[in-house]
C-alpha positions as CSV (number, residue, x, y, z in Angstrom):
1,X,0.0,0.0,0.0
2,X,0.9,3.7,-0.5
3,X,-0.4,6.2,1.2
4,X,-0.9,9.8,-0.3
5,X,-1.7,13.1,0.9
6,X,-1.9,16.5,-1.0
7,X,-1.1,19.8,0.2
8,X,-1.0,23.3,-1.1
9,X,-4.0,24.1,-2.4
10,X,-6.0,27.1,-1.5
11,X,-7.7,30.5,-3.4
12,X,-5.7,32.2,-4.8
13,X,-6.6,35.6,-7.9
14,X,-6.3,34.8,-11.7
15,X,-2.9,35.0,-12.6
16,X,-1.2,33.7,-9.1
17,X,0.4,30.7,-8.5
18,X,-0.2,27.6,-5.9
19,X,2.5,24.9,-5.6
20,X,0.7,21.1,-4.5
21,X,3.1,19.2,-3.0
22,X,2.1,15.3,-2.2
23,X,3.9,13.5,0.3
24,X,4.0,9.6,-0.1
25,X,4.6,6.9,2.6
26,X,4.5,2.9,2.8
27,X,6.5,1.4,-0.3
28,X,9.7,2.1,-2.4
29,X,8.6,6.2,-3.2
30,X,10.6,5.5,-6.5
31,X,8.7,2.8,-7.2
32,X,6.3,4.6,-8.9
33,X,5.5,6.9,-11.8
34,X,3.4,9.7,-10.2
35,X,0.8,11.5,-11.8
36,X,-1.8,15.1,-10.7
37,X,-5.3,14.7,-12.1
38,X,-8.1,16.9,-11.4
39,X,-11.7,17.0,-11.1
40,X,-14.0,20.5,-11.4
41,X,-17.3,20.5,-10.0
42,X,-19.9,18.2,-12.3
43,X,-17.5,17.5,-14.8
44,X,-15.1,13.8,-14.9
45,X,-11.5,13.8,-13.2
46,X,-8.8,15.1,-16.2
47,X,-5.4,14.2,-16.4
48,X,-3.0,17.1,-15.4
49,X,0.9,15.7,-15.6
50,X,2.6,12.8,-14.8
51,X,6.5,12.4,-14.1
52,X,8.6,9.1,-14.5
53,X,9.6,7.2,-11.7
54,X,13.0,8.6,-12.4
55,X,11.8,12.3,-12.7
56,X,13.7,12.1,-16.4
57,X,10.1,12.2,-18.4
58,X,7.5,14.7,-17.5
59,X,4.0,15.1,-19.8
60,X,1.0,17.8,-19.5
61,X,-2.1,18.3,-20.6
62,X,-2.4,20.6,-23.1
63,X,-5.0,23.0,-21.1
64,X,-1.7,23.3,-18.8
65,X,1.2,22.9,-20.6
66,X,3.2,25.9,-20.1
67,X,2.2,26.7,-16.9
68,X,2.3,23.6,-14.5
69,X,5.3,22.2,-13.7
70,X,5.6,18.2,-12.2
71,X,8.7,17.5,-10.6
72,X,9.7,15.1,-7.6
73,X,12.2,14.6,-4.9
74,X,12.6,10.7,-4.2
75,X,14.8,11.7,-1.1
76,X,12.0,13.0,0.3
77,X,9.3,10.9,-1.0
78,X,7.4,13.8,-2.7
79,X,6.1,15.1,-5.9
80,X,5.3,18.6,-6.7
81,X,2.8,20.4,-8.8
82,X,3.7,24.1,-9.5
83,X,0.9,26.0,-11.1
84,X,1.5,29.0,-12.5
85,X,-0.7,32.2,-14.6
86,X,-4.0,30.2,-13.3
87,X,-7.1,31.1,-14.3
88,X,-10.7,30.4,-12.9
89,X,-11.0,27.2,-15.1
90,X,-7.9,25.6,-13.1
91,X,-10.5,25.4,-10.4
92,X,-10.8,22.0,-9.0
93,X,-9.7,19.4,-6.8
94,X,-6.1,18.4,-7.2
95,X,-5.6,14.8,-6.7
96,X,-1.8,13.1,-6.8
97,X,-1.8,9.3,-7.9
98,X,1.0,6.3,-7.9
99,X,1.1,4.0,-10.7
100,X,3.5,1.0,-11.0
101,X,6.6,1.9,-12.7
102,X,6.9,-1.5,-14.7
103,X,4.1,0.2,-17.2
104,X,4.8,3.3,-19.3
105,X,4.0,7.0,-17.6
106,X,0.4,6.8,-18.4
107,X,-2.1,10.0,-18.5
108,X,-4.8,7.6,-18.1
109,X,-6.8,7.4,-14.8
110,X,-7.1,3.8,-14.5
111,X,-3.5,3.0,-14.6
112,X,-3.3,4.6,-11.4
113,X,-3.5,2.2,-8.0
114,X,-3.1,4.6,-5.4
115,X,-4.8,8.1,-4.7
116,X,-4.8,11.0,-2.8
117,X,-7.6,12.4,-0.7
118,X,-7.4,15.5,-3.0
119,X,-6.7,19.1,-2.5
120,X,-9.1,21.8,-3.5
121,X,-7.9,24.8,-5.7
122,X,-9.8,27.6,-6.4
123,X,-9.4,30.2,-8.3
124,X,-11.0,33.7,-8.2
125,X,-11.1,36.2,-11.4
């Protein structure tokens, strides 16, 4: 088992930035490729970015790329999210997940064992 739990978010004006941080305990941190998904209110959870279990491959979603950064310190058994030039639409809640890192750095939810309570993020214009 791994457990997960994200931190960081808050409200914050359009155009600010919010670094997540989620801090992992219970198996082999570099073990896993880690991912950031999201869910806004009445819609499905999205994919966000994933890094490698080596921190060497990194991969957005396009509503994001350019202004989110995923990165991860295996010493300290954490991966970040750094948001950055948000906008109201980046309102959701910020989940962190840990997928096995025999498979390829998937974007895809269900390739995703382990999860996060979530962090909510809100963002005001």
């Amino acid at each position: 088992q791994v457990q997960l739990v994200e931190s960081g978010g808050g409200l914050v004006q359009a155009g600010g930035s919010l670094r997540l941080s989620c801090a992992a305990s219970g198996r082999t941190f570099s073990n896993y490729h880690m991912g950031w998904f999201r869910q806004a209110p009445g819609k499905e959870r999205e994919f966000a970015a994933a890094i490698s279990w080596s921190g060497d491959r990194t991969y957005y979603a396009e509503s994001v790329k350019g202004r989110f950064t995923i990165s991860r310190d295996n010493a300290k058994n954490t991966v970040y999210l750094q948001m950055n030039s948000l906008t109201p639409d980046d309102t959701a809640v910020y989940y962190c997940g840990a997928a096995f890192r025999l498979r390829a750095v998937s974007t895809r939810e269900v390739e995703y064992a382990y999860w996060g309570q979530g962090t909510q993020v809100t963002v005001s214009s």
